[in-house]
N, C-alpha and C positions, 0 to 999 in steps of 0.2 A: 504494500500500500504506500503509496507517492504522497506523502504531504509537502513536497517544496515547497519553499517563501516563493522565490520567483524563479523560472528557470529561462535559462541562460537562451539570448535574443540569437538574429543573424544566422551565419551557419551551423550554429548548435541546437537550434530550436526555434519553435515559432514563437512571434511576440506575443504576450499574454495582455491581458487588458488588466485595468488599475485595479477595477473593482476584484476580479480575479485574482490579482496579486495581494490585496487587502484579506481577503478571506482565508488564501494560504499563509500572511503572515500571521495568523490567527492561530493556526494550527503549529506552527513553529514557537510562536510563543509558548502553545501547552506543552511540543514536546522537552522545550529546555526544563519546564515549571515542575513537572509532573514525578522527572528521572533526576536524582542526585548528581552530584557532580563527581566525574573520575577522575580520578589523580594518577599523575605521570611522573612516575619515577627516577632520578637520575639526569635530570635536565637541568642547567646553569638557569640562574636567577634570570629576571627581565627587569634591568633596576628604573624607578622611576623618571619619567619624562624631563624634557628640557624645562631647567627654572636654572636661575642666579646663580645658587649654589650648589644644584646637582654637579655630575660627571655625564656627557651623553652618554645617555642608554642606546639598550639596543633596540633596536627597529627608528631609534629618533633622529632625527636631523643634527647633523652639528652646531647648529646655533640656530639663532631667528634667522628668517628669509632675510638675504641681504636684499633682495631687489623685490618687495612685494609690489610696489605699483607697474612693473614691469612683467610681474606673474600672470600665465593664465587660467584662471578660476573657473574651472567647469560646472561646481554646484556652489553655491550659499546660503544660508540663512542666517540672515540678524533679527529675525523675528521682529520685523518693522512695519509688516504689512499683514495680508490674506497668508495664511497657514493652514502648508496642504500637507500638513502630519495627521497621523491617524493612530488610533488605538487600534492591533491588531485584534484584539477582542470582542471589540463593541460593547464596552460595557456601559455604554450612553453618556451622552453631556453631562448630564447631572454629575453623574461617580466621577467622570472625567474633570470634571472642575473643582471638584472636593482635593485632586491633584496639582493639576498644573494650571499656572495661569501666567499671560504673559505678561510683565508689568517693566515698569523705567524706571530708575535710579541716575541722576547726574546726567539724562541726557541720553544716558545709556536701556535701549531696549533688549529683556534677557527672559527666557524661560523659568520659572519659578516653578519646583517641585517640591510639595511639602505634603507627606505622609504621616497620616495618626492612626496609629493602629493599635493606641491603648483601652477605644470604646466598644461595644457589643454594635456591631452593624458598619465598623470600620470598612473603606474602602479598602480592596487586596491589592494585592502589586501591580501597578498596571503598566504597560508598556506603552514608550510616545513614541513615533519616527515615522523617517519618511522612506517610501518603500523606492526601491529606484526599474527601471527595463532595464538595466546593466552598465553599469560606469566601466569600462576596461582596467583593470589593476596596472598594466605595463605602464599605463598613459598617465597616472597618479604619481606628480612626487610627491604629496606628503598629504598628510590630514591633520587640518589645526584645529582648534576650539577655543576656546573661554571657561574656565569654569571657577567657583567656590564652595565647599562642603560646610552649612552654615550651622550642620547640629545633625550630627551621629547617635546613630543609634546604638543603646546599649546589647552589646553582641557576647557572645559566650565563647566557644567554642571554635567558631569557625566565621572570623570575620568577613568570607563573600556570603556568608546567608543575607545576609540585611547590610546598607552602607548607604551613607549621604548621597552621591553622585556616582554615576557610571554611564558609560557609552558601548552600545555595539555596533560593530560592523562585522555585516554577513556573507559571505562572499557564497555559501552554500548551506542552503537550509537545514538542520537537524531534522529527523523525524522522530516519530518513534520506535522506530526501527534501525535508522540509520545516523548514523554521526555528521554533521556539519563540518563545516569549515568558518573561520572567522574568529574575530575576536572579542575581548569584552574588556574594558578600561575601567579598572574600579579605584576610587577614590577611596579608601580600607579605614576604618575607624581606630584599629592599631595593624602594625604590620604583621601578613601573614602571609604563607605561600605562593610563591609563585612557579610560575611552566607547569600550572595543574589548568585540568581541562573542562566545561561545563560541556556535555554532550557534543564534543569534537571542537569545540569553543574555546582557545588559549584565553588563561585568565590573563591578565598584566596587571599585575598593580603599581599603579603611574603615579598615584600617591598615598599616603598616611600622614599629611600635615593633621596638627590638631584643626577643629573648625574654626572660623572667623570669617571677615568681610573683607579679605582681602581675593581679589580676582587670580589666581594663574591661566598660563597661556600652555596650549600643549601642542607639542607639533611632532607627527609619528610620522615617519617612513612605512608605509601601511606596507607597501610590495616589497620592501626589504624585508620586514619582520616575517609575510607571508613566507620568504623564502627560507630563511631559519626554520622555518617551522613545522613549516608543509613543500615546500618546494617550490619549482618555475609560478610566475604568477601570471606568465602568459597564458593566455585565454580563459582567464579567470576574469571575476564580473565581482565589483561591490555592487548587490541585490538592497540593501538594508543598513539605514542607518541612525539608532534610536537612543533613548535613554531610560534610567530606571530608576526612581530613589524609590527604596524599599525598605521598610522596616517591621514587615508583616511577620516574621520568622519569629523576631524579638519579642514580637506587641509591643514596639517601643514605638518615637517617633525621629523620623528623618528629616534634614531641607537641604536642599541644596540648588544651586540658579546654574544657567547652562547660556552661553552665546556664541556668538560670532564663528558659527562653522563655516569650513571653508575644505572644497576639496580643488588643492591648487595643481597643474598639471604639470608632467615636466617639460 
């Protein structure tokens, strides 16, 4: 049984329609939700993303874009206008607003995701993003963002069950039968393993700062780290690209704001 998110456009397959691709990311959402996450034994760290004072990681860019206005930008959103993300679930505007909402600060327009899952009738974890017909991976140099983790949630055990902020990219849908490709960017409430996998999903955890209102910037070499990982990222396709603050696991509560993505080319 075939639940792909989206399957791969042009000479690989026929193009699928949005609403089409909405309903299979639907089902990808429950195969990640449903199955535990497996761990990958024996594999070197993924140390967190470019800031001030890291070291470049692996899959990161060496420093900021020297020539961003000279970049060309194949996707964006600064959440400034009409938003055409979607809950792959459907779990209706209402539940979805008890989530996310997009709001300004300084000027600045940002994604706000704020989870309470300490009441009887709490909203569960819900997934936001935008579903893509296939971005080429070869054509990708990097993927940037914006983020802040602004109140973590109280975790136990295994810090990716529940965490402020996180980002996926999907490059190949999980089922439930079938392992994925892609990754998952998690902003970790304290530090915890990494090169472990969510249903064929590499975790990275790109950070563990305490929370606050300070912004970071993050800029990943996506078809680099494909490569370490999984291999050639020729003819590979980013299908998916979303976020998650979840603190359902804990019944705690999470915030965390999300902007300025940007899939720049090389």
């Amino acid at each position: 049984m075939d639940l792909g998110l989206l399957e791969n456009n042009g000479p690989r397959g026929a193009r699928k329609s949005y609403v089409t691709s909405i309903a299979r990311l639907g089902l990808f959402v429950l195969a990640i939700s449903v199955i535990a996450p497996s761990v990958a034994s024996g594999d070197p760290d993924v140390a967190p993303s470019t800031s001030s004072s890291a070291a470049a990681p692996v899959g990161a860019t060496g420093g900021p874009l020297a020539a961003r206005s000279q970049a060309t930008v194949l996707w964006s959103e600064f959440f400034r206008g009409p938003l055409d993300w979607r809950d792959p679930q459907d779990h209706g505007s209402l539940m979805l607003a008890r989530v996310y909402a997009v709001e300004k600060e300084n000027g600045l327009s940002f994604l706000r995701a704020h989870h309470d899952a300490t009441s009887k009738g709490a909203p569960p974890a819900i997934h936001f993003g935008k579903a893509f017909d296939g971005v080429p991976l070869d054509k990708v140099r990097l993927l940037r963002w914006r983020w802040r983790a602004r109140i973590q949630p109280i975790v136990s055990d295994d810090p990716w069950e529940d965490m402020a902020a996180s980002i996926y990219v999907v490059t190949k849908a999980p089922t439930l039968l079938r392992k994925g490709r892609g990754f998952k960017f998690g902003w970790l409430a304290r530090p915890g393993p990494s090169r472990t996998y969510q249903r064929g999903l590499l975790q990275v955890v790109q950070r563990s700062d305490p929370p606050g209102l300070q912004w970071k910037t993050e800029e990943v070499d996506i078809c680099g780290l494909y490569r370490q990982a999984f291999g050639p990222c020729e003819n590979e396709q980013i299908i998916y690209i979303g976020v998650l603050t979840d603190a359902e696991g804990a019944k705690s509560t999470a915030e965390g704001d999300y902007a300025g993505f940007e899939i720049v080319a090389r």
